[in-house]
C-alpha positions as a Markdown table, in Angstrom:
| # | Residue | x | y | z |
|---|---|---|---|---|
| 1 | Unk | -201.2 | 155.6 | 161.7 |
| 2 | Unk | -200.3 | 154.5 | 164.5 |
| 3 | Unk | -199.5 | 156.3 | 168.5 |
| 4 | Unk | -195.7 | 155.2 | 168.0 |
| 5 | Unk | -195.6 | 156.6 | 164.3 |
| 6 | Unk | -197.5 | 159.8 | 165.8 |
| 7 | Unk | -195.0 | 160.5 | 168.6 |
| 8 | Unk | -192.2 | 160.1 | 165.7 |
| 9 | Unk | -193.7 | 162.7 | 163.3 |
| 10 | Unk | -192.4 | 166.3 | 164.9 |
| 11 | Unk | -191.0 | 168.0 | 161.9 |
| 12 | Unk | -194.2 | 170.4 | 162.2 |
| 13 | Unk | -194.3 | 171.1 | 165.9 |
| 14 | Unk | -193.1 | 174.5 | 167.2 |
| 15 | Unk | -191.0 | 173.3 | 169.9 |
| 16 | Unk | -189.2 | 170.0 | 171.3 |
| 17 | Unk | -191.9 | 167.3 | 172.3 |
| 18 | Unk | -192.8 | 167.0 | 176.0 |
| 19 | Unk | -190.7 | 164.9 | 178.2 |
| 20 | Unk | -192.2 | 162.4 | 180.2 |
| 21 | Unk | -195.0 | 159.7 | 179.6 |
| 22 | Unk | -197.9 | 160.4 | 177.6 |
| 23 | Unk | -201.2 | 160.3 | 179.6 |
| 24 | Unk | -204.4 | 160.2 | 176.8 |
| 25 | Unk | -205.1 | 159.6 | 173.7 |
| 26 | Unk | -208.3 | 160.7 | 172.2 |
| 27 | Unk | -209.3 | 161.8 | 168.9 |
| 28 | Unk | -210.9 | 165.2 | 167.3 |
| 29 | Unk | -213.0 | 164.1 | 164.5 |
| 30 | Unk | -215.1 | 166.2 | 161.6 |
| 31 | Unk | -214.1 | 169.8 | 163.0 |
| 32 | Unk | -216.0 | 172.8 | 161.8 |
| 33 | Unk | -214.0 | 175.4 | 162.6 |
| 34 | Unk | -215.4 | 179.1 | 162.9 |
| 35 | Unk | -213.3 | 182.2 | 163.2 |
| 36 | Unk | -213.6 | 185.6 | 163.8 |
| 37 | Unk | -210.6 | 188.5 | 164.2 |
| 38 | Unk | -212.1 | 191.1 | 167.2 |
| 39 | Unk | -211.1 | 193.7 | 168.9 |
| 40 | Unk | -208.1 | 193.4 | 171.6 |
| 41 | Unk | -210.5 | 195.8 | 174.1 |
| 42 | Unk | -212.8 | 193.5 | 174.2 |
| 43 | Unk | -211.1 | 190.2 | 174.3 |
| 44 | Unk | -208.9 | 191.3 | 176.9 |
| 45 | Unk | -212.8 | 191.4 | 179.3 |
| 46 | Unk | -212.2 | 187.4 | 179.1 |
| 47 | Unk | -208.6 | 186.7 | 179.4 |
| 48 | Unk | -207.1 | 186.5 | 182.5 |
| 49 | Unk | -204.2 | 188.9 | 183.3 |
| 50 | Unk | -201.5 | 185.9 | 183.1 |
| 51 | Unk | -201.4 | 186.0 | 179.8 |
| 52 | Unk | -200.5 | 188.0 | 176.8 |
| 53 | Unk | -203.0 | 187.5 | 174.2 |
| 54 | Unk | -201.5 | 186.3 | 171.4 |
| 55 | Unk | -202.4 | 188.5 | 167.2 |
| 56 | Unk | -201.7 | 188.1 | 163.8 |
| 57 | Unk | -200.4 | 190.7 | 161.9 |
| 58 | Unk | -201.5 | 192.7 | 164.9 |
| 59 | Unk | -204.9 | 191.6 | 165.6 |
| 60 | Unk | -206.9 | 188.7 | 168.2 |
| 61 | Unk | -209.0 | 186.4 | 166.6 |
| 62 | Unk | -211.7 | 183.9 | 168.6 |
| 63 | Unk | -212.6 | 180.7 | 166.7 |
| 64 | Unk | -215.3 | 178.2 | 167.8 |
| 65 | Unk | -214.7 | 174.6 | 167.1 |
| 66 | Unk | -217.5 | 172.3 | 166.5 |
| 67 | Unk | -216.3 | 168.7 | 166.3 |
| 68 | Unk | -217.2 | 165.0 | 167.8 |
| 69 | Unk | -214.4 | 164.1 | 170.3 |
| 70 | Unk | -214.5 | 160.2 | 170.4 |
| 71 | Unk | -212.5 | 157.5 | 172.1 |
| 72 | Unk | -211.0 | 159.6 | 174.6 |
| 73 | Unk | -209.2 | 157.1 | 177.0 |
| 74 | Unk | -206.1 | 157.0 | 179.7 |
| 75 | Unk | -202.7 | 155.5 | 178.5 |
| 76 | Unk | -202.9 | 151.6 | 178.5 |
| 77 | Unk | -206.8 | 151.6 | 178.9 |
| 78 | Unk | -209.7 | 150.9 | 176.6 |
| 79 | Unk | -211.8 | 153.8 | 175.6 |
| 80 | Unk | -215.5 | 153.4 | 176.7 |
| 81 | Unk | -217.9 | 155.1 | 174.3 |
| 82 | Unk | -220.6 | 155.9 | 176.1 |
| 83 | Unk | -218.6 | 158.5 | 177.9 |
| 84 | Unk | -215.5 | 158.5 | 176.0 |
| 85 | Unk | -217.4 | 159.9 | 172.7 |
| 86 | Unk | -219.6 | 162.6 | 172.4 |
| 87 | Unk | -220.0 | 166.3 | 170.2 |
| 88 | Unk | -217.7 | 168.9 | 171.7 |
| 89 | Unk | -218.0 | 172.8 | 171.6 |
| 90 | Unk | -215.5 | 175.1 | 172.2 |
| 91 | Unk | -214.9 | 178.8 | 172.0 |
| 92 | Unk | -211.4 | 179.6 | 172.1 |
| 93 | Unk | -208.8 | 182.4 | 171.4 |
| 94 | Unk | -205.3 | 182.5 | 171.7 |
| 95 | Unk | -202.4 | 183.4 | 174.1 |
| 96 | Unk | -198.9 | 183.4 | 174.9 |
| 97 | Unk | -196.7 | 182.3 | 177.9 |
| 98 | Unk | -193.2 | 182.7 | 177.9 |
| 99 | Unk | -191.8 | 180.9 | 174.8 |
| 100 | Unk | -195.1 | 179.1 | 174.1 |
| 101 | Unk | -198.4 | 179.4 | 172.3 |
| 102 | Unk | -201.4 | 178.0 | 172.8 |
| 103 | Unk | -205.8 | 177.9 | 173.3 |
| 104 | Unk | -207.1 | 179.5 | 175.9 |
| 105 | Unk | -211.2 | 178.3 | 176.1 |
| 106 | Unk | -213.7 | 180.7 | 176.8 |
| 107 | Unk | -216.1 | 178.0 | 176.9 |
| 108 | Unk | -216.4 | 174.1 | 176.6 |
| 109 | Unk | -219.6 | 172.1 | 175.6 |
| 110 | Unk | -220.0 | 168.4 | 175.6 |
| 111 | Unk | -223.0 | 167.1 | 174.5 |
| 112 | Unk | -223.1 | 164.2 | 177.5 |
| 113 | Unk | -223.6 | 165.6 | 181.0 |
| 114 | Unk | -221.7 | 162.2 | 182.7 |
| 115 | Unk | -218.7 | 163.1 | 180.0 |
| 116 | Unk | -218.7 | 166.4 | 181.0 |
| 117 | Unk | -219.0 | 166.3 | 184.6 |
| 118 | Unk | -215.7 | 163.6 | 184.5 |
| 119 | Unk | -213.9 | 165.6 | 181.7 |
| 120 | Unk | -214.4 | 168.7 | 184.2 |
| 121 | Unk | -213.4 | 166.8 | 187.4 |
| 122 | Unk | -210.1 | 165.3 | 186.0 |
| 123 | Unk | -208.6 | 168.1 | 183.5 |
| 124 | Unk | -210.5 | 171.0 | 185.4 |
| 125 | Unk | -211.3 | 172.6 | 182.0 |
| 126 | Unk | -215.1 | 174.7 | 182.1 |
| 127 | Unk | -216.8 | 171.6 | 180.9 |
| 128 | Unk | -221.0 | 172.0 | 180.8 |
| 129 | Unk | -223.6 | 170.0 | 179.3 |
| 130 | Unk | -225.7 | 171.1 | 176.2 |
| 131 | Unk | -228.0 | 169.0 | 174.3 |
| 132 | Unk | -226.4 | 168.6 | 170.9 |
| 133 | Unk | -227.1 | 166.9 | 167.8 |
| 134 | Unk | -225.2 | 165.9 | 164.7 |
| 135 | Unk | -225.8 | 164.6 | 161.3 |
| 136 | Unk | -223.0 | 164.6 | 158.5 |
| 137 | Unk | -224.1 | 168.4 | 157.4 |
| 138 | Unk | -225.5 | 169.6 | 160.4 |
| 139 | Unk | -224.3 | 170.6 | 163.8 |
| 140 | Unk | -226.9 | 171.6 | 166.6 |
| 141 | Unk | -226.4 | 172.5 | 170.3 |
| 142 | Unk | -228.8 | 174.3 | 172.7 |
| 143 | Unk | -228.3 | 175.3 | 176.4 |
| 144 | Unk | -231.0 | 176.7 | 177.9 |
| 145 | Unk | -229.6 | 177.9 | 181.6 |
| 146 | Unk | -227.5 | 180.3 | 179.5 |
| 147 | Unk | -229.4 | 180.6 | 176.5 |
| 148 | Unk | -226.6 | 179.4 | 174.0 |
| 149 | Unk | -227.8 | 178.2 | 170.8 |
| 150 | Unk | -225.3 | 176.7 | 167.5 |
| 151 | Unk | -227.2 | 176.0 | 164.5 |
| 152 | Unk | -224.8 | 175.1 | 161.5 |
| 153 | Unk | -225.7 | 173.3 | 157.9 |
| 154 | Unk | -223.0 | 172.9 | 156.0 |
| 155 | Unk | -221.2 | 171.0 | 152.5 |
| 156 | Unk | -217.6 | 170.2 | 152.6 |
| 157 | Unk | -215.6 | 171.7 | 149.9 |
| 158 | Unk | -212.6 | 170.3 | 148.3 |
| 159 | Unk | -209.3 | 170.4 | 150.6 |
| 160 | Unk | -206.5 | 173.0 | 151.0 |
| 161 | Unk | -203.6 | 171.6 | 149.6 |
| 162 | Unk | -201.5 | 174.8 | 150.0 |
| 163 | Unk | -202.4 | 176.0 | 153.7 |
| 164 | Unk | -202.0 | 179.8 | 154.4 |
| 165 | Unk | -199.8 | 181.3 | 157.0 |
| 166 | Unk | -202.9 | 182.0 | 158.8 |
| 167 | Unk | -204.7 | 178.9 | 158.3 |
| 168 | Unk | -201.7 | 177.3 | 160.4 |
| 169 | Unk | -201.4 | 179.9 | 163.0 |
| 170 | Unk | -205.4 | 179.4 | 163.7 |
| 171 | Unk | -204.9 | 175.1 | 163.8 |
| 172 | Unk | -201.4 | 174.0 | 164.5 |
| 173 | Unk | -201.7 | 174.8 | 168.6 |
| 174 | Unk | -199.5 | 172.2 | 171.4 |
| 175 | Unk | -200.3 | 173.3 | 174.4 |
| 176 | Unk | -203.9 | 174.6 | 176.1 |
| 177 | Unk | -204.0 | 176.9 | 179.1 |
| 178 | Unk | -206.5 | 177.3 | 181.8 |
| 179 | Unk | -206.9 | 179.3 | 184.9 |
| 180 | Unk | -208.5 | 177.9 | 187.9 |
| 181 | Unk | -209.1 | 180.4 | 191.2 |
| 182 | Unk | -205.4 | 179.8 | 192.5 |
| 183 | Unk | -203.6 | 178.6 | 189.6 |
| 184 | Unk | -203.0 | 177.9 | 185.5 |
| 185 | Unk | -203.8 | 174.8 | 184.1 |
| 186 | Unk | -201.0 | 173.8 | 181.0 |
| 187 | Unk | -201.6 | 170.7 | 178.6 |
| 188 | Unk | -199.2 | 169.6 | 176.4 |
| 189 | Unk | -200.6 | 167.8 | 173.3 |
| 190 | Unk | -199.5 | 166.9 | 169.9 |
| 191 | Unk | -201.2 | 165.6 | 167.0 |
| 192 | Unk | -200.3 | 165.7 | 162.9 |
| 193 | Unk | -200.9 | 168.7 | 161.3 |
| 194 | Unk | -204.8 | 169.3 | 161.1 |
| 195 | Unk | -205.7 | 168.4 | 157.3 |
| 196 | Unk | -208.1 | 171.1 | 156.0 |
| 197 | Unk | -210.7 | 171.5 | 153.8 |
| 198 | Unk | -213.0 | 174.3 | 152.6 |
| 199 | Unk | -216.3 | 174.4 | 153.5 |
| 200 | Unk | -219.5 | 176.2 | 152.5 |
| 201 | Unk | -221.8 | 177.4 | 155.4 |
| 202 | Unk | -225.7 | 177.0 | 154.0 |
| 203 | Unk | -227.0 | 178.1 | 157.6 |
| 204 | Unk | -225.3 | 179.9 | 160.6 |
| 205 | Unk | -227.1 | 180.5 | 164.2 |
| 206 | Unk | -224.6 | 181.5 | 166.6 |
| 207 | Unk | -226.3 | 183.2 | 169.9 |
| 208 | Unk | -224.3 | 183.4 | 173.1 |
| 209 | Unk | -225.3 | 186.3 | 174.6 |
| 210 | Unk | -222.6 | 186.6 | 176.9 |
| 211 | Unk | -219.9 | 187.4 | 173.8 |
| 212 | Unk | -222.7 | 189.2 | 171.8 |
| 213 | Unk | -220.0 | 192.3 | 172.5 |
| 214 | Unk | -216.8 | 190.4 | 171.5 |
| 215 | Unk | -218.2 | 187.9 | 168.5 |
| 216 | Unk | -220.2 | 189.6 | 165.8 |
| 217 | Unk | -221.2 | 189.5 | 162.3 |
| 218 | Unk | -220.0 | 186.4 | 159.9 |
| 219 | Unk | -217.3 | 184.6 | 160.9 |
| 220 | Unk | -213.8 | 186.1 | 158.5 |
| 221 | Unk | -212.5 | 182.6 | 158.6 |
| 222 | Unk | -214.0 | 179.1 | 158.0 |
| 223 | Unk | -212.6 | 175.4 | 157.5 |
| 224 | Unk | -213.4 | 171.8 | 158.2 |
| 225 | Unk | -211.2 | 168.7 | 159.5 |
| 226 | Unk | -212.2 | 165.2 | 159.1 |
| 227 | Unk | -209.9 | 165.5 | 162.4 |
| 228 | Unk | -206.6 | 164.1 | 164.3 |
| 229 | Unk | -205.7 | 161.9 | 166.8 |
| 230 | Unk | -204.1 | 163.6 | 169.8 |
| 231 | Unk | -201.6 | 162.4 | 172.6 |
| 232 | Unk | -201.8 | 164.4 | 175.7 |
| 233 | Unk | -199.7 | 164.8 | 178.8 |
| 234 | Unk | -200.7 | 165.0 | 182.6 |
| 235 | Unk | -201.8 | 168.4 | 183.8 |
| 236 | Unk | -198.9 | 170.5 | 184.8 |
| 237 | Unk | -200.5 | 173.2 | 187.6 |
| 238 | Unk | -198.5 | 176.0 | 188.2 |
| 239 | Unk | -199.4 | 179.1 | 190.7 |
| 240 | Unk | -200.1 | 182.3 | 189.2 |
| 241 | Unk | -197.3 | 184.0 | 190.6 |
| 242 | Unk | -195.2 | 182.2 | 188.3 |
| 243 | Unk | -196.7 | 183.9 | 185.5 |
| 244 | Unk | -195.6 | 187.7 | 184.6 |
| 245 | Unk | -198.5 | 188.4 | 181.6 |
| 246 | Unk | -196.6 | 185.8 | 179.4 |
C-alpha cells in the first residue's frame, strides 16, 4: 500500500488527521507485544505529573514492544539501512492529555548505538544502545550498564480476526508523549490498524530491575504484528505549563 493510500485510510483513527506536512516515514515490523495490567501506585512513580494516566475498565497496564524498526527515513529522502534499521525495545504505558490518547515510554532500546544516538538527538525520545539479536522465533537484548536483559522464544499463532475492545485500546495509539527537563514532547503518527495474531511464548526472561516493583509475574496480555508502516509529523514542543494533568 502505498504513503498516499495510507494517508487516505482514516476511518479507524480516533480523531481528525494532523494538519500540516508529514515529516517520516518508517516502518514497525514483526512486533511482539507484552502486556501487563499494574497497579496505578506504582505506575504513577514513573509518569510525570503532566499527565493523567490513562485505564481500562479502571485499571493501568504497561506493555513492552519488541519489534525491528526498519527504513526509517525523512520525507523525500532515501532510507539508509545501516542506521535507518535496527531491533527496537520499548516499555510503554499509557496517558491522556486533553482530548487525546497516547504512549508514554518508559524506556527505548535500539540495538545500534549510531541509530540511537541520532534517533535520540533529533526526536529527543530516551534512546540507549543494547546489544540485541533476532531470529524469526527469538528476540534477545542485553544491557549491561543497567542490567536489563529480554530473552523471548516464541511461535506465531493464527491471527485475530475478531479484535477485542482491549486488544485495540492496547494497539491503535496516534500520538506519543514525552517530557524533556522544561517541556513535553508530542508526535503525531498514523498508521493502518495493527493486524494481530496470537502467539505462544515457549521462553520469557524479562529482568529490568528498575520496574522489578511495577512489572511482575506473566504478562496478562500477549500478541504479535508482522507490523505497519507509519507516517509521522514534526515534533510539536510545548512548555509544561501548558499542561494541567491532562
Amino acid at each position: 500500500m502505498t504513503i498516499r493510500e495510507i494517508l487516505n485510510n482514516t476511518a479507524h483513527r480516533p480523531w481528525k488527521m494532523p494538519t500540516g506536512s508529514w515529516k517520516f516515514y518508517q516502518e514497525w515490523n514483526n512486533a511482539i507485544f507484552l502486556h501487563w495490567q499494574v497497579e496505578l501506585s506504582e505506575l504513577k512513580k514513573f509518569v510525570p505529573n503532566e499527565f493523567e494516566i490513562d485505564l481500562f475498565e479502571g485499571k493501568p497496564w504497561v506493555s513492552v514492544v519488541a519489534f525491528t524498526m526498519e527504513k526509517i527515513r525523512p520525507k523525500n529522502l532515501l532510507s539508509f539501512p545501516p542506521i535507518s534499521d535496527f531491533d527496537e525495545i520499548n516499555i510503554r504505558t499509557y496517558v491522556k492529555s486533553k482530548n487525546k490518547t497516547g504512549v508514554y515510554f518508559l524506556s527505548i532500546e535500539g540495538g545500534k548505538w549510531l541509530s540511537c544516538k541520532i534517533a535520540k538527538g533529533m526526536s529527543e525520545l530516551p534512546y540507549r544502545f543494547s546489544k540485541t539479536k533476532r531470529t524469526a522465533n527469538k528476540y534477545e537484548s542485553n544491557n549491561s550498564e543497567f542490567n536489563d536483559k529480554l530473552n523471548i522464544q516464541f511461535a506465531i499463532g493464527k491471527g485475530i480476526t475478531e479484535k477485542k475492545e482491549l486488544d485495540k485500546w492496547l494497539t491503535e495509539r496516534y500520538t506519543l508523549f514525552q517530557d524533556t527537563e522544561k517541556a513535553i514532547n508530542e508526535f503525531e503518527i498514523h498508521h493502518l490498524e495493527w493486524p494481530l495474531n496470537e502467539i505462544d511464548l515457549e521462553k520469557l526472561e524479562f529482568n529490568y530491575p528498575r520496574f522489578d516493583t511495577l512489572i511482575k509475574n506473566e504478562p496478562n496480555k500477549i500478541q504479535y504484528s508482522k507490523g505497519v508502516k507509519v507516517i509521522a509529523w514534526g515534533k510539536n514542543k510545548k512548555e509544561k505549563s501548558d499542561y494541567n494533568n491532562g
